[in-house]
Each structure stands twice: as C-alpha cells, then as structure tokens.
N, C-alpha and C positions, 0 to 999 in steps of 0.2 A: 278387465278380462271377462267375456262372458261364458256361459254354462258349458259351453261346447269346448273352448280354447282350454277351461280350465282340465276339462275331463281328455283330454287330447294331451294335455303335459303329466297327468296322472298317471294315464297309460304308460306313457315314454317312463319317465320315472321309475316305474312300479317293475317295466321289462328292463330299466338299466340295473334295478336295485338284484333282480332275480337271476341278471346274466353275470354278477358282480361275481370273481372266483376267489376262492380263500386265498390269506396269503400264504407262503410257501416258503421254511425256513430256509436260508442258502446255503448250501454246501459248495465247499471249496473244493473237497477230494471227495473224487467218487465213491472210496471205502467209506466214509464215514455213515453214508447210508446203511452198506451191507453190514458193518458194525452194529449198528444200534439194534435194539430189540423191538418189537412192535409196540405202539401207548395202547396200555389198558386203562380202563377205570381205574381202579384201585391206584398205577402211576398217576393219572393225572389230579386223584384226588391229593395224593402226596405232593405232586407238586404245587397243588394251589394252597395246601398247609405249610408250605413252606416257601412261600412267599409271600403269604400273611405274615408267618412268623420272623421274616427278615424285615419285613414293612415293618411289622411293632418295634424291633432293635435298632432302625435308624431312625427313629422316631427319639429314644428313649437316650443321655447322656451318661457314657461310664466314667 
C-alpha cells in the first residue's frame, strides 16, 4: 500500500469511526422511558460502583 491509499483508508476510517452512533438501550414499552428518571453523574457513578462491587462477588466463593 502506498502513502496515498494508506491516507485515503484513514480518512474513510476516521469518518466511519466519527459517524459511528451510540448504542441505545431497548425498550419494549414505551412507558418505561417516561418512567425512568434522567442519568446523572452521581447515578452513573453508583452504578459503575456497583458493578465493580458485584464483579468482586462473583469472583470471590461463599
């Protein structure tokens, strides 16, 4: 591959990585959106504390 080809897949690359959309939890019923509350910081730090904390428990034999 030369200088050109390689910078020519770079590009493509670079605009597929940047057109790329988040994923998007799936809801079955439509209330369950209007339900939930909005994520804050403060949620979403509890929830990655608490899925460390469940990662260490199925790790660990009772």
């Amino acid at each position: 591959m030369n200088e050109a080809q390689l910078k020519a897949l770079l590009r493509k690359t670079q605009a597929a990585a940047a057109a790329a959309k988040p994923k998007k939890n799936r809801t079955y019923d439509a209330t369950l959106d209007a339900t939930r509350p909005p994520k804050t910081e403060a949620g979403e730090a509890a929830d990655a504390d608490a899925a460390d904390l469940f990662a260490q428990m199925k790790k660990r034999e009772f």
